[in-house]
Backbone bond lengths (Angstrom), bond angles and torsions (degrees), N, CA, C in turn:
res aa  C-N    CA-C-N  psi(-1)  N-CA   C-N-CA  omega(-1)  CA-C   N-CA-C  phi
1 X - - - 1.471 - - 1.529 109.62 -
2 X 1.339 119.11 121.47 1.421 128.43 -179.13 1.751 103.07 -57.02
3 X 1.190 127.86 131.78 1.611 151.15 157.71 1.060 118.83 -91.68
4 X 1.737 113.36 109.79 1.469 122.20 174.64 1.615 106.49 -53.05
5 X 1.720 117.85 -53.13 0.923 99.15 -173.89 1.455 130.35 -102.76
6 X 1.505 106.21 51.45 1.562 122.14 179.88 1.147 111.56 -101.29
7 X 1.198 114.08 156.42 1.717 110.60 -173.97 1.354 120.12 -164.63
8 X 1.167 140.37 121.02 1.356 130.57 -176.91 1.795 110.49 -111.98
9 X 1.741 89.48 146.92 0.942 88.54 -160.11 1.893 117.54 -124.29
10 X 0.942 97.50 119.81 1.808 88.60 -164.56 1.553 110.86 -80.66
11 X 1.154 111.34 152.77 1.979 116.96 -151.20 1.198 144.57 57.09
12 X 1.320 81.94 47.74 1.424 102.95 -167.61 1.412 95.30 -57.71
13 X 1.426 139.49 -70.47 1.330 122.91 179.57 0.852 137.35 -47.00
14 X 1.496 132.79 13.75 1.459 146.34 168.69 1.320 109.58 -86.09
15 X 2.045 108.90 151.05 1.253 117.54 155.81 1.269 131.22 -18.66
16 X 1.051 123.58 -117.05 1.552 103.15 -172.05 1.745 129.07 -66.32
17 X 1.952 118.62 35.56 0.992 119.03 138.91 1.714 119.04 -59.65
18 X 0.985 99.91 -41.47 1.837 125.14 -166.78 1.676 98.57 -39.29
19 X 1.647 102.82 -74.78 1.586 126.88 161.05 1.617 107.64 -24.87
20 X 1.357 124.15 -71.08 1.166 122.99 -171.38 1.258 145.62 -57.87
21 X 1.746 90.68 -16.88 1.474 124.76 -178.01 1.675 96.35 -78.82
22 X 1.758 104.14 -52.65 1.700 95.90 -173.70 1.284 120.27 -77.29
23 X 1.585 114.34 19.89 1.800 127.06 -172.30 1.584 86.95 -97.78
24 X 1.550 107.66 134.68 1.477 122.92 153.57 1.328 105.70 -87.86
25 X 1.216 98.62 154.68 1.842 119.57 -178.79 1.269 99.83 147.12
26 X 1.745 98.30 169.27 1.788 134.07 -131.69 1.679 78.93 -72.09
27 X 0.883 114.09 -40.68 1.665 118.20 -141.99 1.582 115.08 -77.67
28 X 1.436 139.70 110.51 1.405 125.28 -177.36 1.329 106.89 -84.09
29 X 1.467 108.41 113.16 1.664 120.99 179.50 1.814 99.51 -81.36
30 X 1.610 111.12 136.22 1.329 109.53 171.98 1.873 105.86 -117.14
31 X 1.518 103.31 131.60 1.464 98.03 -167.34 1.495 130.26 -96.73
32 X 1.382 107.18 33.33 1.906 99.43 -158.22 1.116 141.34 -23.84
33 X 1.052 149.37 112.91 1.056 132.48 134.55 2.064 144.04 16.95
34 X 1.163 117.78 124.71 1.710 106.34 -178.38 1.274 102.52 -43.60
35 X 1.576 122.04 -34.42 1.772 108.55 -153.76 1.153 99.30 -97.96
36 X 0.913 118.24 18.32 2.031 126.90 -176.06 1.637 99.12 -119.89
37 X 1.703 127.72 -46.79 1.175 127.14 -168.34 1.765 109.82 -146.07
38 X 1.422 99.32 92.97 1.799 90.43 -174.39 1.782 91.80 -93.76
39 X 0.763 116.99 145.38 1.418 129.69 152.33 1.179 127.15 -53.19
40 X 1.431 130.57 -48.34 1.450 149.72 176.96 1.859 89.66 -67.70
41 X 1.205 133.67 -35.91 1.449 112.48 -168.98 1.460 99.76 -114.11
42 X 1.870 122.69 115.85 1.352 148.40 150.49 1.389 90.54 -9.53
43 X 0.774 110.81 -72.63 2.188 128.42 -134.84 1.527 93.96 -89.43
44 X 1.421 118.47 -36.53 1.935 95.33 167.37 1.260 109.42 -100.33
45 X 1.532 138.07 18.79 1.663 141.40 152.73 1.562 90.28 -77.27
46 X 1.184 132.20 -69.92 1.571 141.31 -167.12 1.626 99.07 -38.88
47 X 1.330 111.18 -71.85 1.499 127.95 -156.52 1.852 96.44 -56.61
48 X 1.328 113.19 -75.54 1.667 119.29 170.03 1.420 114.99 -4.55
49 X 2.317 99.31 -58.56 1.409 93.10 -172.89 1.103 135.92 -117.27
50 X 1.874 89.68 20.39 1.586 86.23 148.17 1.382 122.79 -112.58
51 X 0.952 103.55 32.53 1.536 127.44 160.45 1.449 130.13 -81.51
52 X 1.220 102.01 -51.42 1.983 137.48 177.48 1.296 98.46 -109.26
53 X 1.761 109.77 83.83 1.640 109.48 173.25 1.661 110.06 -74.75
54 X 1.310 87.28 87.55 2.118 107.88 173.40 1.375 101.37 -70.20
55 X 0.894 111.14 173.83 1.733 147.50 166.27 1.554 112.30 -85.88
56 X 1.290 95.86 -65.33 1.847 106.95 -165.64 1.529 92.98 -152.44
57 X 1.542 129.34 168.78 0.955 136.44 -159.49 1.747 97.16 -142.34
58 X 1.220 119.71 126.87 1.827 122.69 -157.67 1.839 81.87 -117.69
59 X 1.273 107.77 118.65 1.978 109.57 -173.73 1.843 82.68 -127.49
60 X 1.691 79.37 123.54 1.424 99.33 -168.76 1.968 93.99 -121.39
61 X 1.513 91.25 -34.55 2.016 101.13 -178.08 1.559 91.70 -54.82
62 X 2.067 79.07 152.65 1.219 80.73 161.40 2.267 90.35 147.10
63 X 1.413 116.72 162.00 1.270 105.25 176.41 1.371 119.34 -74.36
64 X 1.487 122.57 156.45 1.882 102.00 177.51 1.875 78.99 -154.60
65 X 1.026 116.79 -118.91 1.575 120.26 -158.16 1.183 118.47 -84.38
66 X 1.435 130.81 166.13 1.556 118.12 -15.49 1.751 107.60 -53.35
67 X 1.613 82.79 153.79 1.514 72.11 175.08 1.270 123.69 -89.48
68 X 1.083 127.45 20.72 1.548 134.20 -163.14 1.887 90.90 -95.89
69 X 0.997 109.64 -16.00 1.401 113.23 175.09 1.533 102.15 -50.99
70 X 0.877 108.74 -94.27 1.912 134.42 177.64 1.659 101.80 -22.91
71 X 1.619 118.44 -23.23 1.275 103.23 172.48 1.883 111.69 -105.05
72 X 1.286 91.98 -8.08 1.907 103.95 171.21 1.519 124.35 -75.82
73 X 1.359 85.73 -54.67 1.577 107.96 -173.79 1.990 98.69 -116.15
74 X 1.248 104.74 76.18 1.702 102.81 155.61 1.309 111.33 -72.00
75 X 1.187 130.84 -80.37 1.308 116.90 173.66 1.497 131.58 -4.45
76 X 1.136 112.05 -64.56 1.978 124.16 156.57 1.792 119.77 -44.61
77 X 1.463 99.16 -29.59 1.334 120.92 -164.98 1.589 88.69 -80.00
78 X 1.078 122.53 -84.40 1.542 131.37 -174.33 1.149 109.80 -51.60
79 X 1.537 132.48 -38.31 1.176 133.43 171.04 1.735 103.51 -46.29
80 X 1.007 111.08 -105.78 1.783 121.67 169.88 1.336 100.18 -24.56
81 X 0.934 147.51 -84.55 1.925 144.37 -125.55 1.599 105.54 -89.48
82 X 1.439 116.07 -50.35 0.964 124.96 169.95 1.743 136.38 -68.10
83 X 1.433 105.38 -74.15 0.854 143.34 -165.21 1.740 97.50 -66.91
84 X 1.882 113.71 -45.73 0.921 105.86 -150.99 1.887 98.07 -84.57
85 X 0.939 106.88 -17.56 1.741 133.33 -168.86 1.647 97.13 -59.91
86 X 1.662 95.58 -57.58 1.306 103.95 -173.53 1.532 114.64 -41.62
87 X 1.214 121.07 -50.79 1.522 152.80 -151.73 1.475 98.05 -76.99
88 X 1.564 109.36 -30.89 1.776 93.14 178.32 1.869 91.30 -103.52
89 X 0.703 149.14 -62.48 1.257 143.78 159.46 1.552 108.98 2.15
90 X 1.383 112.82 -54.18 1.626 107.67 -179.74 1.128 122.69 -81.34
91 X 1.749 102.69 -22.49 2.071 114.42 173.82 1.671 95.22 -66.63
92 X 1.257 130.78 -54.05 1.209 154.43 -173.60 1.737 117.41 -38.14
93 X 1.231 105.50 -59.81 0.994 125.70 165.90 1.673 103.46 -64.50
94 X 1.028 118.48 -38.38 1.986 95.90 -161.15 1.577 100.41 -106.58
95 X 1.548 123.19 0.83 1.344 129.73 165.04 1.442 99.78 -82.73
96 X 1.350 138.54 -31.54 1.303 122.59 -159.36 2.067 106.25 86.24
97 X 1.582 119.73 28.15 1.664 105.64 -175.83 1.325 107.37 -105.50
98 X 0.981 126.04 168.82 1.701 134.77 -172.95 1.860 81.99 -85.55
99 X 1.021 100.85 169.69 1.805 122.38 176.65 1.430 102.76 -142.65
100 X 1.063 136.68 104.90 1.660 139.11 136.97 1.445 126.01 -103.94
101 X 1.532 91.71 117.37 1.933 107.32 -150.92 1.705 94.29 -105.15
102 X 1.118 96.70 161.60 2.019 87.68 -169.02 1.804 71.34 -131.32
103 X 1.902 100.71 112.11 1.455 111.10 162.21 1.615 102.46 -101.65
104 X 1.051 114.90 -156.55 1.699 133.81 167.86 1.384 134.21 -90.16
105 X 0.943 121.65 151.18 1.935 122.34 158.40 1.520 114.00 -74.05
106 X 2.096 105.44 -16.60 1.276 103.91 -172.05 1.948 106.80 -80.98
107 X 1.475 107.05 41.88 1.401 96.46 -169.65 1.115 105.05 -128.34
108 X 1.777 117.15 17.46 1.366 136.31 162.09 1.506 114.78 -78.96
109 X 1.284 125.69 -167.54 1.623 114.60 167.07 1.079 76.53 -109.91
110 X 1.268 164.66 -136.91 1.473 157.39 -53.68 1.309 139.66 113.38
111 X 1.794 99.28 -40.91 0.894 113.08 178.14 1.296 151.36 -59.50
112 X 1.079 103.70 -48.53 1.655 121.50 168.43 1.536 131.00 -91.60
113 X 1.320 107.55 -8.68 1.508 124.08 -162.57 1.211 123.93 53.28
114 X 1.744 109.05 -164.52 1.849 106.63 -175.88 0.542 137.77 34.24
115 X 1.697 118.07 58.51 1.542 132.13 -162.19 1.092 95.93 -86.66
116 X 1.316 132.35 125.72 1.790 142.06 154.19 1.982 90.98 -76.09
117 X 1.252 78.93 160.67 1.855 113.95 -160.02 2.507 78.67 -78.20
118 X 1.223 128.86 -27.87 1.021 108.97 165.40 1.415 128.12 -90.76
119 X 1.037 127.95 17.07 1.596 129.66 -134.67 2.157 89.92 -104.20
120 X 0.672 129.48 -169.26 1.666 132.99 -164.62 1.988 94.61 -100.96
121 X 0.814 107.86 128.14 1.334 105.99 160.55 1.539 135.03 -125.39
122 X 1.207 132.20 161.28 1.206 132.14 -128.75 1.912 116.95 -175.35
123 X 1.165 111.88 57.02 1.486 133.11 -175.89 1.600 103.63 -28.36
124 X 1.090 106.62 135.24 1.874 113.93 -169.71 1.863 101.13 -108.15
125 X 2.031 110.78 -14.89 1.121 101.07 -173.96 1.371 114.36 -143.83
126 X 1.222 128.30 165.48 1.614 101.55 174.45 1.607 116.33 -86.37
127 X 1.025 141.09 26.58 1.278 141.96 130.82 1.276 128.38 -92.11
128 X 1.588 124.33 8.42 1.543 118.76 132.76 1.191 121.34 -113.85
129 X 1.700 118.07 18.82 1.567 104.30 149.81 1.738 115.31 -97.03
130 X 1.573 112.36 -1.35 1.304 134.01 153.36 1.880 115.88 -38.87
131 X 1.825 87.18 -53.55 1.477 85.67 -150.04 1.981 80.37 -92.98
132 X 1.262 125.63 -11.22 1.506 114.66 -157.85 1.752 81.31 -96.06
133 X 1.471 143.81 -10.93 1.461 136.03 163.05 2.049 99.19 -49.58
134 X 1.526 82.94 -52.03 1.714 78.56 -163.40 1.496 115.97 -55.81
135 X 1.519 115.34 -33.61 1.248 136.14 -165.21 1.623 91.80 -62.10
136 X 1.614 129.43 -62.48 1.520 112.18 -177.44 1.210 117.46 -48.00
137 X 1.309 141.96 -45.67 1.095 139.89 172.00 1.149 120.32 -51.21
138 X 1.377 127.86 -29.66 1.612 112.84 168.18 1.271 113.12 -107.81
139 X 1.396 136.29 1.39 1.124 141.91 151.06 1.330 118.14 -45.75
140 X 1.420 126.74 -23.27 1.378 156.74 177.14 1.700 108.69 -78.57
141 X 1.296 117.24 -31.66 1.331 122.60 -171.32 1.151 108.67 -110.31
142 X 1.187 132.18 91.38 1.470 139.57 -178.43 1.979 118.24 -50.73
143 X 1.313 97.60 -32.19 1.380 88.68 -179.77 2.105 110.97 -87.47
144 X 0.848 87.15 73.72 1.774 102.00 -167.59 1.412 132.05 -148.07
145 X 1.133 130.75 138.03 1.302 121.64 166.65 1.404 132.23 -131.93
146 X 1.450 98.98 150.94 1.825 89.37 -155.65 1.946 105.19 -105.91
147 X 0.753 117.09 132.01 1.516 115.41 -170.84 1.597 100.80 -119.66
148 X 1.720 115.88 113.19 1.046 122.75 159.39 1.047 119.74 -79.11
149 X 1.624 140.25 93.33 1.283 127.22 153.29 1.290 130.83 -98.89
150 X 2.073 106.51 -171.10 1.106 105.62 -160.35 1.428 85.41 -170.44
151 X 1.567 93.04 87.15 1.887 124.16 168.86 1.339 103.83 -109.05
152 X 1.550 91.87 177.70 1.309 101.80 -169.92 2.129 102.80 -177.63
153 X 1.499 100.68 112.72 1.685 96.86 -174.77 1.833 124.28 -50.86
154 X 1.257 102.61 170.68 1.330 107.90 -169.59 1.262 93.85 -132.17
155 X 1.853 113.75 126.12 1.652 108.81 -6.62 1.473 120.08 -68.01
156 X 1.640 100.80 -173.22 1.021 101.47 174.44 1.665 114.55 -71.02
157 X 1.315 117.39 134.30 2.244 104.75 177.21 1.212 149.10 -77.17
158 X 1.658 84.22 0.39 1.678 109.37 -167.13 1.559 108.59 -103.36
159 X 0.972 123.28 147.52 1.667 124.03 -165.71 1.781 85.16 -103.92
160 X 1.110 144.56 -4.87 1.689 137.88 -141.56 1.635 89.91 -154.26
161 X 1.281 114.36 150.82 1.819 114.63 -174.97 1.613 81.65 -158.25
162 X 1.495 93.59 166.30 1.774 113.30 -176.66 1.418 92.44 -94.24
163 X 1.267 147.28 136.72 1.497 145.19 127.72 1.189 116.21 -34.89
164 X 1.590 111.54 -63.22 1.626 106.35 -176.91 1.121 139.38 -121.28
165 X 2.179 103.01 54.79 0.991 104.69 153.58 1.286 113.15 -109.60
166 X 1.358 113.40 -179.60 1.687 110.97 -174.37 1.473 93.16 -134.13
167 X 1.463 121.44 140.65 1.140 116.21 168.93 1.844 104.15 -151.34
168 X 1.265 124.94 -141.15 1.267 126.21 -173.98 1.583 112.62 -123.52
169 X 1.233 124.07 -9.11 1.339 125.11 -158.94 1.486 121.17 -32.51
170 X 1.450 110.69 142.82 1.813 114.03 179.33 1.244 117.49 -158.19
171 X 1.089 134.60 128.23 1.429 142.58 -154.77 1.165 98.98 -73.49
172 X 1.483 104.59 143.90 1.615 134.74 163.78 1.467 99.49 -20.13
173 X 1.524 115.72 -73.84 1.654 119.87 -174.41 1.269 117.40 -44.58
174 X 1.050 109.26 -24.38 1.530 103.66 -156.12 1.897 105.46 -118.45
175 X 1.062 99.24 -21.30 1.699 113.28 157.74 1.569 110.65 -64.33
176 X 1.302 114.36 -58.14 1.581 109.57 164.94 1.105 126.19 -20.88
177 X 1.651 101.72 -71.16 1.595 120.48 -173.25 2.224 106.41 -45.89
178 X 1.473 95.71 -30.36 1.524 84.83 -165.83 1.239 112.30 -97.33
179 X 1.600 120.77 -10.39 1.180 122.80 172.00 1.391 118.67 -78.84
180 X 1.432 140.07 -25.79 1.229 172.93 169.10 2.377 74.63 -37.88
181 X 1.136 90.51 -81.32 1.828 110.84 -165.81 1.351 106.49 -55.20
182 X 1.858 134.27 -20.98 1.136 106.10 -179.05 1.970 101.02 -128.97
183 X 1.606 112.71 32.21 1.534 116.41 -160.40 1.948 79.51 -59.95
184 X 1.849 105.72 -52.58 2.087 98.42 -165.45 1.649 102.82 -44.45
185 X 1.231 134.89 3.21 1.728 112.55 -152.76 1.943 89.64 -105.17
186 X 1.174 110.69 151.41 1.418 118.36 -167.87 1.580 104.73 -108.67
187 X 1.031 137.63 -152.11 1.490 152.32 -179.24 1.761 118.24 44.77
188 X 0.676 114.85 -144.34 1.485 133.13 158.44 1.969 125.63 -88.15
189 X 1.072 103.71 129.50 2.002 86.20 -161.81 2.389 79.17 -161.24
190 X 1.333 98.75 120.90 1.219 125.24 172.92 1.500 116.55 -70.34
191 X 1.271 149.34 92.18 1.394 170.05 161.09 1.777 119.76 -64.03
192 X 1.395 96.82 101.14 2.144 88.20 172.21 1.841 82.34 -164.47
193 X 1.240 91.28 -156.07 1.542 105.59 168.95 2.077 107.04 -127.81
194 X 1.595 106.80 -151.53 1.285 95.31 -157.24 1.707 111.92 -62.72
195 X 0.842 115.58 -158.09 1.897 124.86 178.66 1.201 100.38 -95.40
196 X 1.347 134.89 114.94 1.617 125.06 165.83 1.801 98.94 -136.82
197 X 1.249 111.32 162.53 1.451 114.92 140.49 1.477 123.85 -28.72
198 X 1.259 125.44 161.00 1.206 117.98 163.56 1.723 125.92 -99.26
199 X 1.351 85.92 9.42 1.534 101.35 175.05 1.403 103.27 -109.27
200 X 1.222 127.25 -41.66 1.644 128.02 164.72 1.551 115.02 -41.56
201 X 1.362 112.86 -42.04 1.193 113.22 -176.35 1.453 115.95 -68.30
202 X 2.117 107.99 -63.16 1.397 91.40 -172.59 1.630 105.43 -70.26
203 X 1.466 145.07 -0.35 1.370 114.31 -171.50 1.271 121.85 -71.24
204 X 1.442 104.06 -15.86 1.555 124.64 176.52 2.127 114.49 -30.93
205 X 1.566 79.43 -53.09 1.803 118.08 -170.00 1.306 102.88 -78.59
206 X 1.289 125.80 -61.98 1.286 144.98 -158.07 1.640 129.85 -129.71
207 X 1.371 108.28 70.73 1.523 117.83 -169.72 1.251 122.79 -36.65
208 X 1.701 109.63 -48.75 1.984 124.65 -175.47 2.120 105.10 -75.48
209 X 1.503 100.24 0.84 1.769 100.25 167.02 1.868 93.02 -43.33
210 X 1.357 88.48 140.42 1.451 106.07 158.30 1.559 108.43 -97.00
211 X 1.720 125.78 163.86 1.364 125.68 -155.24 1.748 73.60 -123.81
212 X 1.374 102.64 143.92 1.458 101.64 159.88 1.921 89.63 -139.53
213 X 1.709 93.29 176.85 1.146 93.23 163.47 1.942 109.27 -131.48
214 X 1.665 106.69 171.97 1.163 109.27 -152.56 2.046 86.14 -111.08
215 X 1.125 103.68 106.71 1.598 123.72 150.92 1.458 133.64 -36.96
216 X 1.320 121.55 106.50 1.403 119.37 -155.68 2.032 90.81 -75.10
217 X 1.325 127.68 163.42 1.263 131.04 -164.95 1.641 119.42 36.29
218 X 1.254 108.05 27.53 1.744 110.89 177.25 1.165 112.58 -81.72
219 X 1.177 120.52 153.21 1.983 136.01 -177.57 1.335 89.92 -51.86
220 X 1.145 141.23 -17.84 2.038 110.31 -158.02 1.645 102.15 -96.12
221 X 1.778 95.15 -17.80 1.888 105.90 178.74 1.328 99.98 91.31
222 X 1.441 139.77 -38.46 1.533 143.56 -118.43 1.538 88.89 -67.67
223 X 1.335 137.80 145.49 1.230 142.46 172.37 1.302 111.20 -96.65
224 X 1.393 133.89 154.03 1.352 141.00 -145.84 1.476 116.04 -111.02
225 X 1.544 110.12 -16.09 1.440 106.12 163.79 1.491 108.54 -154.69
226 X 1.681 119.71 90.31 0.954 141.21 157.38 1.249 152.87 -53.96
227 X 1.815 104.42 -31.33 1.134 134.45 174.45 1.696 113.91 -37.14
228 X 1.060 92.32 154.98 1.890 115.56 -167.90 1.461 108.57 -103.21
229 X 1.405 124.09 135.54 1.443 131.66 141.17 1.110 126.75 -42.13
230 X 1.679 127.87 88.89 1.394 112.99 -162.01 2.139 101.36 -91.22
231 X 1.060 138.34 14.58 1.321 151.26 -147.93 1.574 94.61 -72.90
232 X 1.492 121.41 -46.19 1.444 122.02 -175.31 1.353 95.19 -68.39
233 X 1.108 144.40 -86.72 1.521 167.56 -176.91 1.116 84.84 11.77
234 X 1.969 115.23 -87.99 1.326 146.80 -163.73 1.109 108.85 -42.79
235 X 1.415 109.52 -36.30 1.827 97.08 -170.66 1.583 111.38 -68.04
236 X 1.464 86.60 -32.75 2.026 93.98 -168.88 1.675 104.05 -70.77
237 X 1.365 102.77 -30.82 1.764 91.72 175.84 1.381 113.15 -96.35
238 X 0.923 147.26 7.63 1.471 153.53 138.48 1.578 131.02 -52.99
């Protein structure tokens, strides 16, 4: 018997799977395993779920940091992000499952900030034109939702923070808690916490952070105002 509130969830051994596991709520998340659910293979995404009569399927797998990866290993990059996205998107579609894909904030340009969930976007790296490959593919599947976020583990890992960038960052824990409240919501919908510096944020955690600042045309690329429109978010948790 199909379960509204069943759900499987791919990466499960990832970071903020970990978080999600120690989140209570209605919903029984099931976590497979690669040798139970590869992404890259149709026929063991298919088999899994019609095996595990889910609801919707929460795809968290997939490559992410360092990011210097995504510019080493493309191949790996497109393999996983793209390619592999595609593959549940098409199981997805011909099972009848919801899809909620966890892309980036890095799929804004940067520049201007307060990106609303309609606003033009414009990948600054190749691990958010990684994660914005996957995004066409379910942009295509109406019964889906695409969640740009912009987490980050606790603690913070970096001994060095930007002063003047601003972005949204929000811990694994506490990202849980809000995804739990908006998994029913469909479309595209922007995910972080408030707007700070990125040095405002970790000093919170970590007093001896050093402050740096971020160099306009510098090797790392990082763009200087990234930050998200959080206006949709709020309404739904309000």
């Amino acid at each position: 018997m199909l379960s509204k509130n069943k759900i499987v969830v791919t990466g499960g051994g990832g970071r903020f799977a970990q978080s999600l596991k120690r989140t209570k709520s209605k919903y029984k998340f099931i976590y497979p395993k690669k040798k139970q659910l590869d992404i890259t293979n149709v026929n063991s995404i298919k088999n899994f779920l019609k095996k595990n009569k889910c609801h919707s399927v929460l795809h968290l797998a997939g490559l992410s940091r360092p990011m210097s990866q995504h510019e080493k290993k493309i191949q790996k990059s497109i393999r996983l992000n793209i390619i592999g996205t595609a593959n549940l998107v098409n199981i997805c579609s011909e099972l009848n499952k919801k899809l909620i894909y966890f892309s980036t904030s890095y799929v804004y340009p940067g520049k201007k900030g307060n990106y609303k969930e309609d606003d033009p976007i414009l990948p600054w790296n190749n691990y958010a034109w990684s994660k914005l490959g996957g995004e066409c593919a379910v942009q295509m599947y109406k019964n889906s939702l695409i969640l740009r976020v912009c987490m980050t583990e606790k603690p913070f890992i970096h001994k060095k923070a930007f002063s003047n960038v601003k972005l949204n960052f929000i811990f694994h824990d506490d990202l849980a808690k809000i995804l739990i409240k908006v998994l029913n919501k469909k479309g595209v919908l922007n995910i972080g916490g408030p707007t700070k510096t990125v040095y405002n944020f970790a000093k919170k955690y970590n007093y001896k952070i050093k402050k740096i600042f971020n160099k306009k045309n510098s090797t790392n690329n990082f763009p200087s105002n990234p930050y998200m429109n959080l206006t949709k978010l709020n309404k739904f948790l309000n």
